[in-house]
C-alpha positions in Angstrom: 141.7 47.5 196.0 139.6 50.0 194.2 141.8 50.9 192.1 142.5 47.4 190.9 138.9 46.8 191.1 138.1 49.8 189.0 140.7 48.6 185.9 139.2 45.3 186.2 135.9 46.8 185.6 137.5 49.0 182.4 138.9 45.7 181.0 135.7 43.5 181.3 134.0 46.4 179.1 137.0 45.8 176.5 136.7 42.4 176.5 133.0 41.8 176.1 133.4 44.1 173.2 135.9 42.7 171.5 133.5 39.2 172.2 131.1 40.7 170.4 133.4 41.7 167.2 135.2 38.6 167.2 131.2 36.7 167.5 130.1 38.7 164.7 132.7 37.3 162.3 132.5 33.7 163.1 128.9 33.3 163.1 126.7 31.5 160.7 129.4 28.8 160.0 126.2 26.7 159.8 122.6 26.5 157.7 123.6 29.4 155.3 122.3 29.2 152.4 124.7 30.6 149.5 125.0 34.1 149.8 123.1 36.8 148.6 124.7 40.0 147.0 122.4 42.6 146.4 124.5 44.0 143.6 124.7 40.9 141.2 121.2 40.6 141.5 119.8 44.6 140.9 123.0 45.9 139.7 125.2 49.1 140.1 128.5 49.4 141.0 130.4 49.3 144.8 133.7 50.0 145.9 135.4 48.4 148.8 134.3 51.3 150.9 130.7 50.4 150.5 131.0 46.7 150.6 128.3 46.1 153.3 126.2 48.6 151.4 125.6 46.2 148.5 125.6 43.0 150.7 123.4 40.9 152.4 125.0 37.6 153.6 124.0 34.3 155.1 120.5 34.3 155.4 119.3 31.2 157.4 117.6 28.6 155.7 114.9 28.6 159.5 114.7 32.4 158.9 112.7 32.4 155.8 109.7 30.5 156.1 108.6 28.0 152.8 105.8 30.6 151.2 107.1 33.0 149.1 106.1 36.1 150.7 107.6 34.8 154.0 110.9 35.1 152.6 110.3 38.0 150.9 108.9 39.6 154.4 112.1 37.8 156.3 114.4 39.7 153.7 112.7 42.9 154.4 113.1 42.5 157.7 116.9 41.9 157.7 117.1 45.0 155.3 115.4 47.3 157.7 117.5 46.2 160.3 120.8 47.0 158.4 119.3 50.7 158.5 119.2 51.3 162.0 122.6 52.6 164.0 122.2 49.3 166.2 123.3 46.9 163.6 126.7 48.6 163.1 129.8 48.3 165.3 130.6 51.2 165.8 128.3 51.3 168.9 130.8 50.0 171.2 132.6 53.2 170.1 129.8 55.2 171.1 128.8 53.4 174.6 132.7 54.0 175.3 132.6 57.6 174.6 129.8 57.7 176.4 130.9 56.7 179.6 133.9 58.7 179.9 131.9 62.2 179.2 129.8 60.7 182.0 132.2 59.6 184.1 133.7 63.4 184.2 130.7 64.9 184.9 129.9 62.6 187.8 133.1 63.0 189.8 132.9 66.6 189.2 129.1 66.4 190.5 130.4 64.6 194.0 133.2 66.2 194.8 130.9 68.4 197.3 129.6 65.2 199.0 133.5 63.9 199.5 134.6 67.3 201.2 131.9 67.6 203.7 134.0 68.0 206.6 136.9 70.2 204.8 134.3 73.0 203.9 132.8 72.6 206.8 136.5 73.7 208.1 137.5 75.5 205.2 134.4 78.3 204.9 133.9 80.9 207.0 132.4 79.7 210.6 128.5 79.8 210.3 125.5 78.2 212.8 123.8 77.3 209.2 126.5 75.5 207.1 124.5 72.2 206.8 121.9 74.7 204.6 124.1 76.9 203.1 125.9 73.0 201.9 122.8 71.5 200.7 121.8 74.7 198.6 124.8 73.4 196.8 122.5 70.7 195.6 119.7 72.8 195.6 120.5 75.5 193.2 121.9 72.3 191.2 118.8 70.9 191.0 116.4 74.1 190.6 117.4 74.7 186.6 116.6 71.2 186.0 112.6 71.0 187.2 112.0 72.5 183.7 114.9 72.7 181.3 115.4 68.6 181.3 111.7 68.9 180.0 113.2 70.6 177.1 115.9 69.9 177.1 114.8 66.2 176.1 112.4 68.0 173.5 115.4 69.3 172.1 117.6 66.2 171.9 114.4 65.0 169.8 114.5 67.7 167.6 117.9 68.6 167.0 119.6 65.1 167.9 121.3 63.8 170.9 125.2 63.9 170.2 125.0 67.5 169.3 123.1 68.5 172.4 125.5 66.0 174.4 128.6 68.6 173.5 126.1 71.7 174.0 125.3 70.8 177.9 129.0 68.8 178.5 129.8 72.5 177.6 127.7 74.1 179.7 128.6 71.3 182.6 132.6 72.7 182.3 131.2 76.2 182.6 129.7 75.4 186.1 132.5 73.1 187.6 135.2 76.6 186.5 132.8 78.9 188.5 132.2 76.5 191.6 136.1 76.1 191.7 136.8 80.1 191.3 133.8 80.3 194.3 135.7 77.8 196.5 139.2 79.3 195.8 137.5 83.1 197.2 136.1 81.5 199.9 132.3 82.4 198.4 129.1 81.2 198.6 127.3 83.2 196.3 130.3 82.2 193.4 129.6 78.5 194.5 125.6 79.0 194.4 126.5 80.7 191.0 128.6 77.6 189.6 126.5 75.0 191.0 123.2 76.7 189.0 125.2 76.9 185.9 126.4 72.9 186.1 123.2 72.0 186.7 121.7 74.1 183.8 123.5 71.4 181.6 123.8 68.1 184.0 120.6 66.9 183.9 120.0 67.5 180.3 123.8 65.9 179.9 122.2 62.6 181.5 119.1 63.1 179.0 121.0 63.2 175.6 122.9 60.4 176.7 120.1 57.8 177.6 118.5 58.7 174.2 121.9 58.4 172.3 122.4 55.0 174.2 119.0 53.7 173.3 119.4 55.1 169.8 122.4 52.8 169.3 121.1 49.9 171.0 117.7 48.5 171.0 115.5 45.6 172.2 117.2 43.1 174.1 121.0 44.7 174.1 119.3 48.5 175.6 119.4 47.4 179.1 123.2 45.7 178.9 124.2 49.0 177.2 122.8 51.0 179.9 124.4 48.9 182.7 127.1 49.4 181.5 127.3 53.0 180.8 125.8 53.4 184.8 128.7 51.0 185.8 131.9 52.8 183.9 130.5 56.2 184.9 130.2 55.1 188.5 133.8 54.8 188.3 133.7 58.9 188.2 132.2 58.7 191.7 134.6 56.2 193.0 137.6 58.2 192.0 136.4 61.2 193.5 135.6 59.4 197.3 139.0 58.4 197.3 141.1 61.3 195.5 139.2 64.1 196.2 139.5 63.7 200.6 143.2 62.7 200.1 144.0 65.7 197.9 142.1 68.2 200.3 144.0 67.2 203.5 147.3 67.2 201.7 149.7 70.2 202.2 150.8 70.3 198.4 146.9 70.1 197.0 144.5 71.8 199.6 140.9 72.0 198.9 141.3 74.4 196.1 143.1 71.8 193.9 139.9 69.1 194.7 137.6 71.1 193.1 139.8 72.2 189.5 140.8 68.5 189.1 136.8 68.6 188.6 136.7 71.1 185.7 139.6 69.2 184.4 137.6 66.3 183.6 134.5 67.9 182.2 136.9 69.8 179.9 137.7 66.2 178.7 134.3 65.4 178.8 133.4 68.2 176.3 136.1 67.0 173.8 134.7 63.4 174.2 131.3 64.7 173.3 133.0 66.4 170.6 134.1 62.8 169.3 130.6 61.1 169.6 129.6 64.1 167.4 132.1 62.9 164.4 131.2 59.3 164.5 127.4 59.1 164.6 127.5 61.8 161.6 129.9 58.9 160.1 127.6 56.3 161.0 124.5 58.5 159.5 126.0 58.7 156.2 127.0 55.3 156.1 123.4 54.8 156.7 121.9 56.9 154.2 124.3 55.7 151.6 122.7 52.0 152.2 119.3 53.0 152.6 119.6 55.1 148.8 121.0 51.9 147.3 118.8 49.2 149.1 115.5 50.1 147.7 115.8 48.3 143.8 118.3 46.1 145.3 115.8 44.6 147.5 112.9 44.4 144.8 115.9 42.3 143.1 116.5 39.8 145.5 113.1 39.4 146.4 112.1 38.9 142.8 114.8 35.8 142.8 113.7 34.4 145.7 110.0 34.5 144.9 111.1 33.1 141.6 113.1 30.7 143.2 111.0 28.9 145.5 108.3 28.9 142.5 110.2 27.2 140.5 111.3 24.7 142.9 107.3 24.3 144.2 106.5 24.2 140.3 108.7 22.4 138.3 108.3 23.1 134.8 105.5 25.4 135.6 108.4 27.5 137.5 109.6 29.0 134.4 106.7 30.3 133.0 105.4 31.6 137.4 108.8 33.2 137.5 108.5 35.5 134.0 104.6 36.6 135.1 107.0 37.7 138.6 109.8 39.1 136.4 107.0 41.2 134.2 104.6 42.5 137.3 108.2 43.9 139.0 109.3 45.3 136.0 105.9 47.1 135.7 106.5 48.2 138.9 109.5 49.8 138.7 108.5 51.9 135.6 105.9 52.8 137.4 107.8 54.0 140.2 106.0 51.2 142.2 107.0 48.6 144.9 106.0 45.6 145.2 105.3 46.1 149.0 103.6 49.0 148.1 100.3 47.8 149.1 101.7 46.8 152.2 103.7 49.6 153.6 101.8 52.2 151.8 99.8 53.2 155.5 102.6 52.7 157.3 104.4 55.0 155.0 102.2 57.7 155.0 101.6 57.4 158.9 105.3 57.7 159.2 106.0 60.7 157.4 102.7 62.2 159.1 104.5 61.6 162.8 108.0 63.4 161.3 106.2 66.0 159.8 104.5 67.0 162.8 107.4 66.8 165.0 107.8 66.3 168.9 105.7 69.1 171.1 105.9 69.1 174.6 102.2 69.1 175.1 103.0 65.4 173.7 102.9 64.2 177.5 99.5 64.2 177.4 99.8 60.6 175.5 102.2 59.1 178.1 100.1 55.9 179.5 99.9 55.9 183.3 102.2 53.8 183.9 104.8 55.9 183.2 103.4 58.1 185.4 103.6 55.6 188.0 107.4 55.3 187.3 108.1 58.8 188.0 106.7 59.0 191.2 108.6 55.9 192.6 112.1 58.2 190.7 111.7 60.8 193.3 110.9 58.9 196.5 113.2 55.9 196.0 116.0 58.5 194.5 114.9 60.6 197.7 116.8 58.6 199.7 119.8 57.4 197.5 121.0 60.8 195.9 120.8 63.1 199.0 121.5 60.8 201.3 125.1 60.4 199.2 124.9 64.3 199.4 125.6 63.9 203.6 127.1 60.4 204.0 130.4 61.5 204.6 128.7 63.8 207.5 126.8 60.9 208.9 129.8 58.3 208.7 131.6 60.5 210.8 129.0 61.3 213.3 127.9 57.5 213.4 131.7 55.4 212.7 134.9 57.2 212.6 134.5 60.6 214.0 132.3 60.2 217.3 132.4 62.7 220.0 133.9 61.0 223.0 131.5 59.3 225.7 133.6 60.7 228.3 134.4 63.7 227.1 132.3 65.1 229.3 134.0 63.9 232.5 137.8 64.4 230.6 139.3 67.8 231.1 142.7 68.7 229.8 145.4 69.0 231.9 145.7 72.1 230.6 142.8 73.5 229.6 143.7 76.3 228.0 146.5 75.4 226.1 147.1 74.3 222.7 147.1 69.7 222.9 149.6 68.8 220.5 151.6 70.7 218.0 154.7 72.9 217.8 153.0 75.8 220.6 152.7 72.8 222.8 156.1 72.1 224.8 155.3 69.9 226.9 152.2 67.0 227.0 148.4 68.2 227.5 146.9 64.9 227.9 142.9 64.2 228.9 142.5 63.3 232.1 139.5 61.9 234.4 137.8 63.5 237.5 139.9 60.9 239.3 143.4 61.7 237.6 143.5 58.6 235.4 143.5 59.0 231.9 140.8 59.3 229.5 140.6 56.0 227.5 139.7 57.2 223.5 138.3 54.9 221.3 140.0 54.9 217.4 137.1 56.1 216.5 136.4 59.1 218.9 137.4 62.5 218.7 139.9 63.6 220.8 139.4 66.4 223.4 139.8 70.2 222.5 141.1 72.9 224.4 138.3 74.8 226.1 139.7 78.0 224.5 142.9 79.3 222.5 144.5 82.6 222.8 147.4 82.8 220.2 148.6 85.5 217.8 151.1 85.6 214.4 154.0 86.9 217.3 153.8 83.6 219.7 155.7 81.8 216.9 158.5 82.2 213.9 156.2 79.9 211.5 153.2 81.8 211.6 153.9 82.4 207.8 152.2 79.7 207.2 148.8 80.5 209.2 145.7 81.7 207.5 145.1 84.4 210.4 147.0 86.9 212.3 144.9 86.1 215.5 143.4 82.9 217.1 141.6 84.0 220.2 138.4 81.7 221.2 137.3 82.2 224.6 134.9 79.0 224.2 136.6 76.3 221.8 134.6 74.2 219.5 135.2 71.6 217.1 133.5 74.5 214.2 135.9 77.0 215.3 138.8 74.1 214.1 139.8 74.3 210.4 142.0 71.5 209.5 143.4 73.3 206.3 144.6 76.0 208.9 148.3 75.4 209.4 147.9 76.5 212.9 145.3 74.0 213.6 147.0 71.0 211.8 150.6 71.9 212.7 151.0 74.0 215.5 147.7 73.7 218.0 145.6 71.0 217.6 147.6 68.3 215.2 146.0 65.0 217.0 142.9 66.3 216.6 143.2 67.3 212.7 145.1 64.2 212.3 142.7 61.6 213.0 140.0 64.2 211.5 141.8 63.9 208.3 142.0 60.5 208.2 138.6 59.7 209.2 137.6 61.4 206.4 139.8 59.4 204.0 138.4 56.7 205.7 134.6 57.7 204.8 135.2 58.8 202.0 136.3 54.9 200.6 132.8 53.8 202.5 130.9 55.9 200.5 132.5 54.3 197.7 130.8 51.3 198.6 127.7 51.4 196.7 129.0 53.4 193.4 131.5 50.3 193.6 128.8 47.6 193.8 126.8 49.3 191.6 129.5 50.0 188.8 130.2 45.9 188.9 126.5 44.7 189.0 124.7 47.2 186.3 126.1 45.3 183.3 125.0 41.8 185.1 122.1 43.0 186.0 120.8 44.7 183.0 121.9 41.7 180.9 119.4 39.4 183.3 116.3 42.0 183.0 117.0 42.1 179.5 116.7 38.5 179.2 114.0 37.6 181.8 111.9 41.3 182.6 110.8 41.7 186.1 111.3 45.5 185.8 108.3 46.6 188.0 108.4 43.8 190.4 112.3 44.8 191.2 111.0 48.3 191.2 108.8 47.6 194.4 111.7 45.4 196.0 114.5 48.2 195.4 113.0 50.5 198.1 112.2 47.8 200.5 116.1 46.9 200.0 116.5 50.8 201.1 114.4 50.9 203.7 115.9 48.0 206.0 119.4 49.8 205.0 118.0 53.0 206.7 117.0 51.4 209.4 120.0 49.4 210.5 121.9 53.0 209.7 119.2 54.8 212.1 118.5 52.0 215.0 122.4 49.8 215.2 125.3 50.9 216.0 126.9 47.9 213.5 129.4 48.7 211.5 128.7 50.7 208.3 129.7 48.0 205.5 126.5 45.9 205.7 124.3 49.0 205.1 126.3 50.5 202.1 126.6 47.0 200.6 122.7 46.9 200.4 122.4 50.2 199.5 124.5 49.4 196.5 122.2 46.0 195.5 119.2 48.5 195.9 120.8 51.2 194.2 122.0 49.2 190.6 119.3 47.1 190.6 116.8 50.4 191.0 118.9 52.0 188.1 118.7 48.9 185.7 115.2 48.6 185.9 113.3 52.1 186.1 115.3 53.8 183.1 115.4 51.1 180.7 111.4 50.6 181.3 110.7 54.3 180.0 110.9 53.2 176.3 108.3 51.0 176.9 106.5 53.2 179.0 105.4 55.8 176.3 105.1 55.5 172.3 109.0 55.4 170.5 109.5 58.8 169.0 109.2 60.2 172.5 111.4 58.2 174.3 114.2 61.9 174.5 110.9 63.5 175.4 110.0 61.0 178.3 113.4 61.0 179.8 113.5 64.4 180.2 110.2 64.5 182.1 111.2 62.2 184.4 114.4 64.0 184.7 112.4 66.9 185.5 110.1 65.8 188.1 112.8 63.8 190.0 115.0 66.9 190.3 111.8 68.6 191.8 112.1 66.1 195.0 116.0 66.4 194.9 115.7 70.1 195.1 113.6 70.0 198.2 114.6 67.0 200.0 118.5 68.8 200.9 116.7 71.6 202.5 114.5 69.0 204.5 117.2 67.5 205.5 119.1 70.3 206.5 116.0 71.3 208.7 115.7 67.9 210.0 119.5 68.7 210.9 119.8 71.5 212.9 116.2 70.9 214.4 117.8 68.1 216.1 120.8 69.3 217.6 123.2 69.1 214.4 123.1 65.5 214.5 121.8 63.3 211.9 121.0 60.1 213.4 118.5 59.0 214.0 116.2 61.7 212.4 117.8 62.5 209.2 117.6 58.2 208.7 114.2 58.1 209.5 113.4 60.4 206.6 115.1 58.5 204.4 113.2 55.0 205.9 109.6 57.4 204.9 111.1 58.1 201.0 111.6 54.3 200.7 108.3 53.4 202.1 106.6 55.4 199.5 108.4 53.7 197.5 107.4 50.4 198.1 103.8 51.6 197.6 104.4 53.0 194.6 106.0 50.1 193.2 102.9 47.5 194.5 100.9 49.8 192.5 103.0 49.9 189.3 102.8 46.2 189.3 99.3 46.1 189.4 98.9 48.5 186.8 101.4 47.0 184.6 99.3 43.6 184.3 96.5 45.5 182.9 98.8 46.2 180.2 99.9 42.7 179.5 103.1 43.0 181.6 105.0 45.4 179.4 107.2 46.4 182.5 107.7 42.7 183.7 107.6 41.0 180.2 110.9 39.8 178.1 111.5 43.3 175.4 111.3 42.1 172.1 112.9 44.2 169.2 110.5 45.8 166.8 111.6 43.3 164.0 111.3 40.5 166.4 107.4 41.8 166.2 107.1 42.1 162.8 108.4 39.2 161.5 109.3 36.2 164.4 112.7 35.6 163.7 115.2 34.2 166.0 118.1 35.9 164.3 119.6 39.5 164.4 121.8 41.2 161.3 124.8 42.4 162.8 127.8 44.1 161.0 131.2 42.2 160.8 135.1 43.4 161.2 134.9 43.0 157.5 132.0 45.2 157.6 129.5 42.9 155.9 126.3 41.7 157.6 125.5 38.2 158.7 122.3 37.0 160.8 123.0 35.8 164.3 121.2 33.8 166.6 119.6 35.4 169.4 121.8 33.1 171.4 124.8 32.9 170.1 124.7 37.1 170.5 124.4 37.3 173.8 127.5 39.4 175.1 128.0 37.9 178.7 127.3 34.3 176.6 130.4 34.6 174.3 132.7 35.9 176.7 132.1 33.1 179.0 
């Protein structure tokens, strides 16, 4: 079902795209006026390469208004839109690219979180594995309190697809170093890798939400995003379900979990490679129009002032449109424009911002809001990201892996033998106090010997065991390492057998809300796109968490519910806090802004595994209830938090909870958007008619 699920997701993305190709080329059938082409109006040559360089086609007669310089502002609109990478379509390309260097890096991420109960088994036996496992996420997230700071400084400076192949590097680095760590049976090598994948991760996740909102803007940013969240989810889900069956299999092993990892961040790097090639295609298609479009667009706007003066005129027309035709060409030998006056401000305030570059000390200008929004990251993150980190250890304790509740009144018939297996001639069954046997629920454990005494000599197999001795005078379920051939094979096979496939079974659980969330983002980020509401379902996110905790902490239901709403909470959360940072801080900082936020989060996900793993052993080595009620406190904060934003963001006219509107859409109000054909020529379309989830219904 995931599986099918999963390719059903891939082929929605390949069909909205091609919706939006196949949209592009067929719109404007209606209310065109003739076309335009730039180069029969201001001359110079173009070859077919170039075509949409020296076009500009079907401009709608509602589009320019009746005065002259409406039109004129309506066709410098258009043409300042045909500069920007959103216009072109090669950004379904890039959002495609995208996703698969992201869905790499995230089933790489969680493969720790899917093989909580195999390293538990697999590592050497320790009292304090729940914080030696959560350092795993720890040293992760350590690197990233300050280098997603810069590292978002950087994407600003030195551009976003080039730093994208830099950390996905970096990333590949960390997953071959956690994979040698595992393979040696390490922790320090683990530590080691886990630091270095996170020294590029976070950053990774940076370079990608600016190159993302680079290519789409306005009212497609949030779709784009969804979608990216969604297909990258995918990396998650894959991992829940591949990585647990790989680690119990005979012919894989945990070892070969952890290298299918680094296998798909290598592919990730070469992806990044590829989003490198076309965005510098894409900027030199760009600068190629934008050289050519400056005395082509004096042109046109000459002949369409002339134009509507001569139809508002009559006679007088010819005699308006020669005083036009004189003033522009006085302009251009003067090196003029005749939106010089306009734009001159503009201009120079422009080239003052590039000049002086992004700084770090830049945060001082972000408004409070965004402030705001970062605070509710870490809290209602809190209890999504590290709670994924344990799941599979809380499933099991909760769900499928109970200890019995009679195993305290069961004894083996034979207490110190082995219970099933090939050292086990006979039957060792569980018996009652009263002789009747112990009745074990699917879900239960079943009963371990109360201690093992075996060497390499008591069998002819042996070859296969990881020790030469097995002698535990006092048996407990740490002691029992279902990767051990003795364990699964000869000793204790009922036990590892239903171990292994409760873990299976959790491990498709936890795919739950990656699931949900994968097949919602794009849905969902359409809607906010279209109707706001960002801060209000900011505040209704963590109370969505919250009752999820407490069902998980207080019933003793059946799992599904919980991880369905933690999957509502969790895309809705994620398509509404990191499309609102654009509009949280001034547009040249938007790399900058992410990689604050980035930062600060990764400050409460590198403390919150270490709280939890004190939570943990503090009570007994058993996550519920306590570990959930920590969770319930991140979400309360939360909803706080999000009451607040929502106050805050009416003082500033509802930014967060208003409709985005492109920048051209507040310059000029327009109702169309100039989008690039197959044929690559450009053609306004109606805000309506361009609505992805629109056409390809």
């Amino acid at each position: 079902l995931l599986s099918i699920l999963s390719s059903a997701l891939l082929l929605l993305l390949l069909s909205t795209a091609s919706a939006v190709l196949a949209m592009n080329s067929s719109a404007n059938n209606n209310n065109e006026l003739p076309s335009l082409n730039l180069d029969d109006v201001g001359g110079g040559d173009s070859d077919d390469d170039d075509l949409a360089d020296g076009e500009l086609r079907s401009v709608r007669t509602e589009q320019l208004t009746v005065a002259p310089v409406g039109r004129a502002t309506a066709v410098a609109t258009q043409q300042k839109m045909r500069l920007r990478k959103s216009s072109l379509r090669g950004r379904w390309l890039i959002l495609g690219l995208v996703c698969i260097v992201m869905t790499g890096f995230n089933y790489a991420y969680d493969i720790p979180s899917a093989l909580h109960q195999q390293l538990q088994d697999y590592m050497p036996p320790s009292s304090n594995f729940e914080t030696k496992f959560n350092l795993l996420y720890t040293v992760y997230s350590i690197p990233n309190v300050i280098l997603p700071l810069f590292g978002g400084n950087v994407v600003d400076r030195h551009g976003a697809p080039l730093c994208l192949t830099a950390f996905a590097a970096t990333v590949f680095s960390g997953a071959v170093l956690l994979s040698l760590g595992v393979a040696n049976k390490s922790w320090g090598t683990m530590y080691l890798g886990r630091f270095v994948f996170g020294l590029g991760a976070e950053s990774l996740c940076v370079a990608q939400s600016t190159i993302t909102s680079q290519w789409f803007e306005g009212r497609e940013v949030a779709f784009a995003m969804g979608i990216g969240l969604s297909v990258s989810r995918l990396g998650s889900i894959w991992n829940n379900v591949v990585s647990p069956k790989v680690a119990n299999s005979s012919g894989g092993g945990i070892e070969a979990s952890f290298w299918i990892g680094a296998l798909l961040t290598c592919g990730s790097v070469i992806m990044a490679g590829c989003i490198v090639v076309v965005d510098g295609r894409a900027a030199r298609k760009l600068k190629r129009r934008a050289g050519r479009g400056g005395e082509a667009l004096q042109s046109l706007t000459v002949a369409l002032l002339e134009n509507e003066v001569g139809q508002s005129s009559g006679e007088g027309g010819v005699e308006s449109g020669e005083t036009i035709r004189q003033h522009s060409h006085q302009s251009h030998n003067t090196g003029g424009n005749i939106f010089e006056e306009n734009t001159e401000q503009s201009t120079e305030a422009c080239t003052a911002a590039v000049e002086s570059g992004v700084h770090i000390t830049d945060i001082r200008k972000f408004r409070p809001i965004f402030w705001l929004l970062t605070l509710s990251c870490i809290f209602v993150y809190g209890c999504v990201l590290p709670f994924n980190n344990v799941a599979s250890g809380i499933l099991l304790e909760r769900n499928f892996f109970t200890p019995s509740s009679s195993s305290q009144s069961c004894k083996l018939e034979h207490p110190n033998q082995c219970t099933f297996g090939y050292l086990q001639n006979g039957t060792n069954g569980a018996l009652e106090a009263n002789g009747n046997i112990c009745e074990i629920a699917p879900s239960q454990a079943p009963v371990l010997p109360f201690s093992v005494n075996h060497t390499a000599q008591d069998s002819e197999r042996s070859g296969a065991w990881e020790e030469q001795t097995y002698i535990y005078p006092s048996l407990t379920s740490k002691n029992v390492d279902c990767g051990d051939s003795f364990w699964l094979d000869a000793c204790t096979s009922d036990y590892c057998t239903k171990q292994n496939g409760a873990t299976e079974h959790a491990g498709r659980v936890m795919s739950i809300p990656y699931l949900i969330s994968a097949l919602s983002s794009p849905p969902l980020g359409h809607l906010v796109d279209r109707a706001g509401r960002r801060a209000q379902m900011a505040a209704v996110s963590p109370g969505l968490l919250f009752m999820v905790h407490l069902a998980l902490a207080l019933l003793a239901s059946s799992p599904f519910g919980p991880m369905v709403g933690q999957g509502i909470a969790l895309s809705l959360y994620g398509a509404v806090l990191w499309p609102s940072v654009p509009l949280a801080v001034p547009r040249r900082y938007t790399g900058t802004a992410y990689g604050v936020i980035t930062s600060i989060q990764n400050i409460g996900l590198a403390l919150f595994p270490l709280l939890i793993a004190a939570i943990y052993n503090a009570s007994g080595q058993r996550y519920i209830p306590n570990v959930e009620y920590f969770f319930m406190s991140c979400a309360m904060v939360g909803i706080v938090i999000g009451i607040f934003t929502n106050r805050l963001d009416r003082r500033y006219g509802n930014k967060l909870n208003g409709v985005a509107k492109t920048e051209e859409e507040d310059d000029v109000d327009i109702s169309g958007s100039i989008r690039e054909n197959r044929d690559g020529d450009f053609a306004a379309i109606d805000a309506s008619e361009f609505s992805p989830l629109l056409r390809s219904t």
